[in-house]
C-alpha positions in Angstrom: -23.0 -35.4 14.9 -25.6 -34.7 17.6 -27.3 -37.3 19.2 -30.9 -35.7 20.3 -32.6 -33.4 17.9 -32.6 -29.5 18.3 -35.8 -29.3 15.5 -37.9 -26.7 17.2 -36.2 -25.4 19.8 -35.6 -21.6 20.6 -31.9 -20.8 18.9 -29.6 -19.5 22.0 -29.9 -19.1 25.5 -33.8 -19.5 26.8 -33.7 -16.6 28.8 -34.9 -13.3 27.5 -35.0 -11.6 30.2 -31.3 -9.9 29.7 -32.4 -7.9 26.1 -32.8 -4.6 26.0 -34.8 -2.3 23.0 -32.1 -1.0 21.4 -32.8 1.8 18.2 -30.7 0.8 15.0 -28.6 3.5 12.8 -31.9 2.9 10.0 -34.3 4.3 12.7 -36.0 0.8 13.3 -35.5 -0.8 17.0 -34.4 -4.4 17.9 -34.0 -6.3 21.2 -30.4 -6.7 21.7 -27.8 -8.0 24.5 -27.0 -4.9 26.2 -23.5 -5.3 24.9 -24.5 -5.7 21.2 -26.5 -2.1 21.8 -23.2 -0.9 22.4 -21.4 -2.2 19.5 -24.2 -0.7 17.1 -23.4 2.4 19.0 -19.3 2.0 18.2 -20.4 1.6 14.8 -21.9 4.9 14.2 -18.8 6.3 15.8 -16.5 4.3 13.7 -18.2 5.3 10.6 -18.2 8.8 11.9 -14.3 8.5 11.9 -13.6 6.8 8.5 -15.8 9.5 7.1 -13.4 11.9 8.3 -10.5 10.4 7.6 -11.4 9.5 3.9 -12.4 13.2 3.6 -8.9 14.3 4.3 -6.9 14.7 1.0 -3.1 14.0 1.3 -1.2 16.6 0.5 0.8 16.1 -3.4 3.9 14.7 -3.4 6.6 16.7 -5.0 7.7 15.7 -8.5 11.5 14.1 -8.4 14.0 15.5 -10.6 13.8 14.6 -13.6 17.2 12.1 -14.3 19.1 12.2 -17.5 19.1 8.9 -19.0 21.4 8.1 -22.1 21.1 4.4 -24.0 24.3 2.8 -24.3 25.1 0.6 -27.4 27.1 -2.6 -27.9 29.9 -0.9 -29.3 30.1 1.8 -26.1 30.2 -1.0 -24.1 33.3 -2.6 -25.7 34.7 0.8 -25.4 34.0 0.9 -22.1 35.3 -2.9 -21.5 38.5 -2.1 -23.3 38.7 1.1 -21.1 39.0 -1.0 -18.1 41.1 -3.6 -19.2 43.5 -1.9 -20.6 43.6 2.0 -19.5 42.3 5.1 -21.3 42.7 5.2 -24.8 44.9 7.9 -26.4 42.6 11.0 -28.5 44.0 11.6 -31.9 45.4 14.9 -31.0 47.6 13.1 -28.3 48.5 10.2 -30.3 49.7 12.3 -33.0 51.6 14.8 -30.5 53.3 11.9 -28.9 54.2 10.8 -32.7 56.1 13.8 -33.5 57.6 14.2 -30.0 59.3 11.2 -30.7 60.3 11.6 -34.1 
């Protein structure tokens, strides 16, 4: 809380002897620090850039290779389970083969 009232009083430091005319980017002039003239200047420069660089299309990405997918179902799964556990399974063709070898 301030103790003694700032009601009309100049805003900032009471000398004005350090500002300098300075023109705007909009054509219109303003008294500025002499290092806020410069900024305004680093602005046109900076929005010089970013124009540039915005204008600048990246180039396309190539499309990836196209994967095939295949949906599994709950009875390839237990296939596959019973696969694991206990080994490959036999075709018909060998099963019956292995039947008449033995016979």
């Amino acid at each position: 809380m301030l103790t003694k009232s700032t009601a009309g009083q100049i805003a900032g430091p009471t000398d004005p002897t350090n500002l300098v005319l300075e023109p705007l980017p909009n054509g219109e002039y303003a008294w500025l620090r002499p290092w806020l003239g410069e900024a305004v200047a680093d602005v046109d420069q900076v929005d010089q850039f970013l124009t540039r660089l915005l204008e600048r299309r990246p180039e396309p990405l190539p499309q990836p290779e196209r994967e095939e997918r295949v949906a599994l179902t709950d009875l390839g799964r237990r296939a596959l389970a019973m696969e694991r556990l206990f080994g490959p399974w036999p075709t018909l063709a060998q099963a019956d083969a292995a039947e008449v070898s033995a016979a």
